[in-house]
C-alpha positions as CSV (number, residue, x, y, z in Angstrom):
1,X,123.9,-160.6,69.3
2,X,121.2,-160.7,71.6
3,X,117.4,-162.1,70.9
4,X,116.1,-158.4,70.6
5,X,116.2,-155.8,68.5
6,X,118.4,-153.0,70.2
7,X,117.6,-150.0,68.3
8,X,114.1,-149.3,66.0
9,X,113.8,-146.5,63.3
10,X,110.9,-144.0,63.7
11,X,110.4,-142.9,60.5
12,X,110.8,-146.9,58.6
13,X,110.1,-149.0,62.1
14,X,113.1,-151.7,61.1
15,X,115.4,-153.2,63.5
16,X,118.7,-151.5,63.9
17,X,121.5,-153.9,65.5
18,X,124.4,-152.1,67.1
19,X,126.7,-153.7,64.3
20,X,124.5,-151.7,61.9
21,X,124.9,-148.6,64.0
22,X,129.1,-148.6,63.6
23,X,128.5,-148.8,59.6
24,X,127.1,-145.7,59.2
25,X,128.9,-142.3,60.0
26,X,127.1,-140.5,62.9
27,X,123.7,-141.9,64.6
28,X,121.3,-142.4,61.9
29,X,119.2,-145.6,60.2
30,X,121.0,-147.7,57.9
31,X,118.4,-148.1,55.9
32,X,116.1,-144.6,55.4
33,X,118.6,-142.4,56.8
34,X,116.6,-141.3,59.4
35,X,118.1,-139.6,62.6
36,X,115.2,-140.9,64.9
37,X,116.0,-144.0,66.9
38,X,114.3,-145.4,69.6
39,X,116.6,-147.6,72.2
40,X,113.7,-151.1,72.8
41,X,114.1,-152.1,76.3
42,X,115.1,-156.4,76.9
43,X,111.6,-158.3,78.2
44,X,112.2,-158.4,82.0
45,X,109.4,-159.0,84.5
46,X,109.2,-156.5,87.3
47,X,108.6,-157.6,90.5
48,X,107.6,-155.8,93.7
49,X,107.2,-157.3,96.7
50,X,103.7,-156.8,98.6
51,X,101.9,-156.8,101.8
């Protein structure tokens, strides 16, 4: 598993792995039973070339 969260509830704000994700039957928070998740994007630095 990666260093990130990949998945964060809306309604409870916990972590939600992908593993957690598979437990559950449909797309919904382990742990409040929330349908909300947000997907948390990896820490990259953009860079753009300039002139």
């Amino acid at each position: 598993m990666s260093a990130y969260a990949e998945y964060v509830c809306r309604h409870c704000k916990r972590a939600v792995s992908r593993e957690e994700l598979k437990t559950m039957p449909g797309v919904k928070c382990p742990h409040c039973g929330s349908r909300i998740l947000i997907r948390v994007r990896p820490p990259r630095i953009k860079v753009v070339k300039t002139e």
